[in-house]
TIVO-561432 format. One record per residue (C-alpha): residue in three letters; x, y, z. Coordinates in steps of 0.1 Angstrom, whole numbers, plus 5000, padded with zeros to 4 digits. Layout:
BEGIN
alaXYZ
...
// end
This chain:
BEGIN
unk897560420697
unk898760670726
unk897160950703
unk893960780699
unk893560700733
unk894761060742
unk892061210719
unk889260990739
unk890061080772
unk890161470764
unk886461390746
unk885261180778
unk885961470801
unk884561710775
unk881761560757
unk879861850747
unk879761980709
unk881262290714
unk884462120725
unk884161880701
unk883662120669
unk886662310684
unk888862010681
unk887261830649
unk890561840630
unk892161640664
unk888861400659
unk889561370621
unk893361240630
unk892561030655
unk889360840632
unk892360810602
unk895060640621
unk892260410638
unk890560350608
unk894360250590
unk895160000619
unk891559880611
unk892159800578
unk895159590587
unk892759390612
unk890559340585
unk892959210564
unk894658980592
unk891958850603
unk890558720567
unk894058550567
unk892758320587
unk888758360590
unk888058370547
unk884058450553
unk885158790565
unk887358810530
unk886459170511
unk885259340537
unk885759790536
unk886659960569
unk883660130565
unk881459830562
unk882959750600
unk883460090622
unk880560290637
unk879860670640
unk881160840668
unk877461010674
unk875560850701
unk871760820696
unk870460990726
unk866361020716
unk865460740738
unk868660740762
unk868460920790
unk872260990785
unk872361300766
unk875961300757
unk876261330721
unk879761130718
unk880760720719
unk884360750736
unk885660520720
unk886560370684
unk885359990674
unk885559730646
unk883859450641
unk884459190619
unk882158930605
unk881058760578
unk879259040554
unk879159310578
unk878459460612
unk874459430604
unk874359070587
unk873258940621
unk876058690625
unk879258650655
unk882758820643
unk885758990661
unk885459350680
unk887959580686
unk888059830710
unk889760140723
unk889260380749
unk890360590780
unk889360380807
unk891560050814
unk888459830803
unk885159740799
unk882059900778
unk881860200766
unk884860330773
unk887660090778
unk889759870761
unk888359540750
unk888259240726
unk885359020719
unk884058760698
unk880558660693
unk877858870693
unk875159040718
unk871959050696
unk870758730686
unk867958620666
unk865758380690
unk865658140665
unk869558140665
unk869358110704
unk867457800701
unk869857640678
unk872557690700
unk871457560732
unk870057240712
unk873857230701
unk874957310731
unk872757010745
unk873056760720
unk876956770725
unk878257020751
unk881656890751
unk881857040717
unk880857370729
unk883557350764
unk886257300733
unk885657600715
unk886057800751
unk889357560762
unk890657690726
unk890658070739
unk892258100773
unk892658460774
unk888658510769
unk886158410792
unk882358440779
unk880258760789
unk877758680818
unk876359020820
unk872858930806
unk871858560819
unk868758410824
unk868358340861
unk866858030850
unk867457740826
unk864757800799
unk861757610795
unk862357260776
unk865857220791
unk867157000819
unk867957170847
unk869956950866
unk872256910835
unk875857000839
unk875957220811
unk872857390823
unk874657700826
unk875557770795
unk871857720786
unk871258050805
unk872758280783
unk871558510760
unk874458650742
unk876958480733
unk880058620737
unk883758580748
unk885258890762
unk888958980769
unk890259300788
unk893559370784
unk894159670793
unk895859980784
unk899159860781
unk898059590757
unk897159880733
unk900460080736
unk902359790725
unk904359810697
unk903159470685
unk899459530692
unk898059370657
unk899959100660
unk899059020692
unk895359100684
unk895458870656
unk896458540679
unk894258660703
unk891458630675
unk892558370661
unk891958140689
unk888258240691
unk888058080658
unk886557770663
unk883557950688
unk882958190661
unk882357920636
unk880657740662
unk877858010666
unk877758120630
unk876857790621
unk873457870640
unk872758140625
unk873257990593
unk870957690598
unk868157960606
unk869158170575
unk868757840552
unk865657730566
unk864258110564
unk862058120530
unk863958310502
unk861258570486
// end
């Protein structure tokens, strides 16, 4: 991954397209040997997560090219690489596992990070899980206790508990959210490891039982949506 990582700093301090046409072939190596330790994610993380079974590389990695027409951020590059696993895609609308690799040490855009959930959520889906959430909260506090590593994403909260909701509650806080999401930064030395997609994998695979928590919101709104 040094290589990778490498590649991504040179295009953070660069991020122009003349640079970047001038080292496309550097580009092109860093995308294959990101997109081969993808592949192995992908197929780790079916070993134990089957609804993400038969699922392409492409079907899970983004383009490097940043939409910048309503952005006020005109660079034209991501600087970094990502994957994200669900269940039938990175557009089906459902939670799954994100890698991802940068220069900086953590965080979004540019760091190092792994998550699992989602950040766009139908508000149907939303609705669904705070009624979980709830009707039995102490399932919800398991799913969390079962990751230790991740804590979840607090970056976009409600400054209030929403309408129809007890306040006073004491799982009112998790009411508040509006992504669900568990987020772990580990650094850049977690990267350079020589075991990294092993210890990706156990990392992921205690996020299992959220995952399947919040999936099974978004399919109770997919079932009850009428099929055309």
């Amino acid at each position: 991954m040094k290589d990778i990582i490498d590649f991504l700093d040179r295009l953070e301090k660069n991020n122009n397209r003349e640079w970047f046409h001038a080292h496309k072939n550097e580009y092109l190596a860093a995308q294959e040997r990101f997109n081969t330790f993808a592949e192995k994610l992908l197929a780790g993380i079916a070993g134990f997560d089957q609804t993400t079974s038969g699922l392409s590389v492409k079907e899970c990695t983004y383009r490097i090219y940043r939409d910048t027409r309503f952005s006020p951020d005109k660079r034209p590059y991501k600087c970094h690489f990502g994957v994200f696993v669900c269940p039938h895609g990175k557009k089906s609308g459902y939670s799954g596992y994100y890698f991802q690799i940068g220069p900086q040490e953590s965080g979004y855009p540019s760091g190092n990070m792994l998550a699992s959930g989602n950040y766009q959520f139908d508000p149907k889906v939303l609705r669904i899980l705070r009624d979980d959430i709830s009707n039995d909260d102490e399932e919800f506090r398991q799913t969390l206790k079962k990751a230790p590593l991740f804590s979840l994403d607090d970056s976009d909260m409600l400054k209030r508990v929403p309408n129809g909701y007890p306040k006073d509650a004491p799982y009112a806080s998790y009411l508040k959210y509006r992504t669900y999401c568990l987020i772990y930064e580990p650094g850049r030395q977690f990267m350079l490891d020589d075991n990294l997609l092993e210890r990706t994998l156990e990392a992921f695979r205690s996020t299992k039982s959220f995952i399947d928590y919040v999936n099974r919101a978004v399919d109770y709104v997919n079932e009850a949506e009428p099929q055309p």
